[in-house]
C-alpha positions as CSV (number, residue, x, y, z in Angstrom):
1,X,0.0,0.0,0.0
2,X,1.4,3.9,-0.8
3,X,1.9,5.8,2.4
4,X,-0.7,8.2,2.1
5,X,-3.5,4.9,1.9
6,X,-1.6,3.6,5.2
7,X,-1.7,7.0,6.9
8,X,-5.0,7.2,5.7
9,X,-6.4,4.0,6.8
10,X,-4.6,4.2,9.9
11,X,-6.3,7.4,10.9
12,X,-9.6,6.5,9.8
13,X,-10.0,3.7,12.2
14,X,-12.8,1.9,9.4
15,X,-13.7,-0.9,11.9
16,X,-14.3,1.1,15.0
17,X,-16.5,3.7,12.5
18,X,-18.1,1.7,10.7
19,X,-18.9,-1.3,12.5
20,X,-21.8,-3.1,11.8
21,X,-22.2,-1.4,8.4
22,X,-19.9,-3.9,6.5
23,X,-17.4,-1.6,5.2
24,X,-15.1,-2.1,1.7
25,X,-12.6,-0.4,0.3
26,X,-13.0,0.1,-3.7
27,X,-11.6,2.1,-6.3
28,X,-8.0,3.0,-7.8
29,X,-6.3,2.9,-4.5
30,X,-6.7,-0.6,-3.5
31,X,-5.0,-1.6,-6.6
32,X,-2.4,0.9,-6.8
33,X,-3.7,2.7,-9.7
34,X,-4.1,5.9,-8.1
35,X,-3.8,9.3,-8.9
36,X,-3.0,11.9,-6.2
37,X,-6.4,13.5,-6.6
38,X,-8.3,9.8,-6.5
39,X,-10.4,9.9,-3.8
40,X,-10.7,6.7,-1.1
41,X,-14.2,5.2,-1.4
42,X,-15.8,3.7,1.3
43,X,-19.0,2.1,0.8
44,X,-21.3,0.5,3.4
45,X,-24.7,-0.8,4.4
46,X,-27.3,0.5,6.8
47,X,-31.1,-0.1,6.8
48,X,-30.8,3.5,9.0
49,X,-29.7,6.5,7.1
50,X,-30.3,8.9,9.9
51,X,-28.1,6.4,12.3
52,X,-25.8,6.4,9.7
53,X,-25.5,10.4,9.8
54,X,-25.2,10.3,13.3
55,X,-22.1,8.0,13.5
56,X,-20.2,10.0,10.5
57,X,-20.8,13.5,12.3
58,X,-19.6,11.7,15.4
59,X,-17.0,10.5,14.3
60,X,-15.7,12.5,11.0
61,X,-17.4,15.5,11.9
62,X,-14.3,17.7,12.7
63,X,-12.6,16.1,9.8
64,X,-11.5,19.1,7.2
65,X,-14.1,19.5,4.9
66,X,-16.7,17.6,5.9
67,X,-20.0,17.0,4.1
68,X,-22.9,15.2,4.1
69,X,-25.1,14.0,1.1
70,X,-27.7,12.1,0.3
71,X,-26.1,9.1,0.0
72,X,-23.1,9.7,2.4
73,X,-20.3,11.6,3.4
74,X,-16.6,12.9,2.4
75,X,-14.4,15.4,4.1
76,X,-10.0,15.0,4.0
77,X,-7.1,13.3,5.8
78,X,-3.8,13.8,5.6
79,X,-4.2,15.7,1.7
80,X,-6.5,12.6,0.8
81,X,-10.1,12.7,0.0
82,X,-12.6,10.4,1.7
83,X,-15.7,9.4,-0.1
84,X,-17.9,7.5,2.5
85,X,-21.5,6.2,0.6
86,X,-23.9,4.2,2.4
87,X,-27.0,2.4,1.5
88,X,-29.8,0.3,3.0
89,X,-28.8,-2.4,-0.3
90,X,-26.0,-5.1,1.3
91,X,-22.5,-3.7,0.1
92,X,-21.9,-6.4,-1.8
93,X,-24.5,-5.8,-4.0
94,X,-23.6,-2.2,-5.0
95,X,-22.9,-1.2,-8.0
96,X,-19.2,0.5,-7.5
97,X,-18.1,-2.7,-4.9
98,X,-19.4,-5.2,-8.0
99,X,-17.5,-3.0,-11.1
100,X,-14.6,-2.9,-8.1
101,X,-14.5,-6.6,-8.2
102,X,-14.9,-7.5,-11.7
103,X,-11.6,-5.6,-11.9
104,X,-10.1,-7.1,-9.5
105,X,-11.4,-10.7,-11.2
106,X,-10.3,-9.9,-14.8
107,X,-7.0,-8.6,-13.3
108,X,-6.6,-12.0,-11.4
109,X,-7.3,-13.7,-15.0
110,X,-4.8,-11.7,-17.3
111,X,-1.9,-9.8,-15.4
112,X,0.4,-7.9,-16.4
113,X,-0.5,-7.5,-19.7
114,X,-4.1,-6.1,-18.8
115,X,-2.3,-4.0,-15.7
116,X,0.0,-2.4,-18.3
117,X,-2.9,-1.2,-20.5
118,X,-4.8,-0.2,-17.4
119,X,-2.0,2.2,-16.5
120,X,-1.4,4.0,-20.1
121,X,-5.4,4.3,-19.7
122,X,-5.1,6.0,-16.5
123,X,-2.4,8.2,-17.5
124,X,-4.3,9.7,-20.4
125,X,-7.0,10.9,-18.1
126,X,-9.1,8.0,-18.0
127,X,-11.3,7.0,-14.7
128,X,-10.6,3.6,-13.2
129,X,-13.4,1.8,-14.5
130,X,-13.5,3.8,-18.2
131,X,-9.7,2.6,-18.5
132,X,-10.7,-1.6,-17.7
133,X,-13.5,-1.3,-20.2
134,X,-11.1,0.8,-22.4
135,X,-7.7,-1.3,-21.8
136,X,-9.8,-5.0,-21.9
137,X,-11.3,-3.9,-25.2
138,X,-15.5,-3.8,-24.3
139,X,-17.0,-3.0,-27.2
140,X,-19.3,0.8,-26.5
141,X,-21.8,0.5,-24.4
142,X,-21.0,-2.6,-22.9
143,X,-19.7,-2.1,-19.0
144,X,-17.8,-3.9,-16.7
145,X,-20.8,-5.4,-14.5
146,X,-21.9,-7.1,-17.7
147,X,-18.6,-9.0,-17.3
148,X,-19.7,-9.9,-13.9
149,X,-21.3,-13.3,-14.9
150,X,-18.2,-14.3,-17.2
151,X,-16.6,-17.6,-16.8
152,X,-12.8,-17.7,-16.8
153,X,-12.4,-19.2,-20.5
154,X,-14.6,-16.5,-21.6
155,X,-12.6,-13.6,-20.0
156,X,-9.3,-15.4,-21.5
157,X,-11.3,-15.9,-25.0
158,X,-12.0,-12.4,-25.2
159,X,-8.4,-11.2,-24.5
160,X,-7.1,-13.5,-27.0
161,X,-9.3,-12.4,-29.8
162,X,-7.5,-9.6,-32.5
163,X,-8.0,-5.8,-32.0
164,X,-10.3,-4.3,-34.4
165,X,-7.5,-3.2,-37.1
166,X,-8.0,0.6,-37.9
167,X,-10.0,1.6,-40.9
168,X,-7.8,3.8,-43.3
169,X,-8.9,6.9,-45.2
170,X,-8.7,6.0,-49.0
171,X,-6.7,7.8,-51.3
172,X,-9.0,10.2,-53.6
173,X,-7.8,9.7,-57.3
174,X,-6.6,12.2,-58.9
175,X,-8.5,14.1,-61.8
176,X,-7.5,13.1,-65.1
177,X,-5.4,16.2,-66.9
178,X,-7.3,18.1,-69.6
179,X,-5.6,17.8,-72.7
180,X,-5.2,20.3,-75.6
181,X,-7.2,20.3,-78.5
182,X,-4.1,20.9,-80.6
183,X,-2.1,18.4,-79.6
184,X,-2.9,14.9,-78.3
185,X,-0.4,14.1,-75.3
186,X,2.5,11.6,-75.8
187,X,2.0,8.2,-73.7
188,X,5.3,8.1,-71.4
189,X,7.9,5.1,-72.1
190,X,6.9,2.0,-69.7
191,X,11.0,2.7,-68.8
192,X,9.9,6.1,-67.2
193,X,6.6,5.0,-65.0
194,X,7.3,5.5,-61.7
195,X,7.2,2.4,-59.6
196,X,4.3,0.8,-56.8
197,X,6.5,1.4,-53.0
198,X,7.2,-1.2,-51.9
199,X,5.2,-1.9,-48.7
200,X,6.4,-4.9,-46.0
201,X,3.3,-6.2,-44.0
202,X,3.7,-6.4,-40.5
203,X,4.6,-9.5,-38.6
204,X,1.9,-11.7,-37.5
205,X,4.9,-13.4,-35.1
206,X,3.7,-11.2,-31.9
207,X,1.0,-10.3,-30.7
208,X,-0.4,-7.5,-28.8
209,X,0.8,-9.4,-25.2
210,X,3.7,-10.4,-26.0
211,X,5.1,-6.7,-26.9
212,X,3.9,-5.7,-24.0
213,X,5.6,-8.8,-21.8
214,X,9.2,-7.4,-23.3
215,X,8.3,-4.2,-21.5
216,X,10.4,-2.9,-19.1
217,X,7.3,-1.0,-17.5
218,X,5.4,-4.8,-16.9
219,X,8.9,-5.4,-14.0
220,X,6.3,-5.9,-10.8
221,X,8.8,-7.5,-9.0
222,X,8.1,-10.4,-6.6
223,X,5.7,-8.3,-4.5
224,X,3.3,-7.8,-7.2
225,X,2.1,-5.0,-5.0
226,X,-1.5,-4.6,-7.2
227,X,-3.1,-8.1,-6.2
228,X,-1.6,-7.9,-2.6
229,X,-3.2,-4.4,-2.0
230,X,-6.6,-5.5,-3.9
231,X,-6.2,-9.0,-1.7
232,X,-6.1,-7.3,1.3
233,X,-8.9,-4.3,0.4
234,X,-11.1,-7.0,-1.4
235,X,-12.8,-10.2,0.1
236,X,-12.2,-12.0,-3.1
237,X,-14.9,-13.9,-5.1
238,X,-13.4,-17.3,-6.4
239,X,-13.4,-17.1,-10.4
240,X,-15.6,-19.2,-11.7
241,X,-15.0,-22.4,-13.6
């Protein structure tokens, strides 16, 4: 975990906060695909929203920027921004804890080569969940929870399959030359046409994973510090078979 999660999490004191309300940590942090200005998310269950109110103003009330909403709370620790939501649905069934573990599940399934993708996602401005759909290839309008019922083959099939190739703009041809009604033009000597380039086609030899296994970016070291953090921040769901 970065130091700013553990100062974080050490501060918050989730457990003693939040008991009862079965608490998990989601998002970019878990998985160490943060950004400085990520917020933590929190969510949790209560059938009592106004009990719930009670124990954040209790408890995070003094907390710099502090806020309540409809649906829960945020204020800062530490330079970090805590995003507490709460509803009367069990946490494992909200939306944000089920995208937060399909990510976790296809990261479990692929690696390093997803991770990477994930990562050049992120760094073009990308939220955490645009840059899984975007970096494991969902075609538009499909999201992540529709991945939620996907058997491990059929995560694996769908890496496997080729990226859509890009469609090229066609060269206009260009309009034939007007000749002169004096003269009719000379046909040039076959010696003097100029020559097709000559154009190589790319190798079929590598595909899209293995370039990105010869990266020296894809070195996570024997930690592997992404699954250990989303390990620990997720109660893992056993892929299914």
């Amino acid at each position: 975990m970065s130091d700013p999660l553990k100062r974080a999490l050490k501060d918050l004191r989730i457990e003693r906060a939040l008991g009862g309300m079965n608490p998990m940590i989601v998002g970019a942090w878990p998985l160490g695909l943060a950004h400085p200005d990520d917020p933590l998310q929190i969510c949790c269950a209560s059938p009592d929203m106004g009990r719930f109110e009670q124990r954040m103003r209790s408890v995070y009330g003094d907390r710099s920027g502090f806020a309540m909403s409809s649906d829960g709370c945020s204020f800062s620790v530490g330079g970090l921004i805590v995003q507490i939501s709460c509803s009367a649905m069990p946490t494992r069934g909200q939306p944000d804890v089920r995208r937060f573990r399909v990510a976790v599940q296809i990261l479990r399934a692929i690696g390093a080569p997803l991770l990477a993708r994930v990562k050049q996602q992120r760094r073009q401005g990308d939220d955490l969940y645009t840059a899984f759909s975007v970096a494991f290839r969902l075609d538009d309008g499909v999201d992540l929870l529709d991945v939620e019922r996907w058997t491990l083959p059929q995560i694996l099939d769908h890496w496997r399959r080729p990226a859509p190739r890009p469609v090229l703009p066609q060269p206009q041809p260009a309009p034939p030359p007007q000749s002169s009604p004096q003269s009719s033009p000379t046909p040039p000597s076959p010696d003097r046409l100029p020559r097709a380039p000559t154009v190589t086609a790319p190798s079929e030899d590598a595909t899209d994973e293995e370039h990105l296994l010869r990266s020296p970016e894809l070195k996570l070291g024997r930690s592997n510090r992404w699954i250990n953090a989303a390990r620990l921040m997720a109660r893992e769901m056993p892929l299914a078979q």
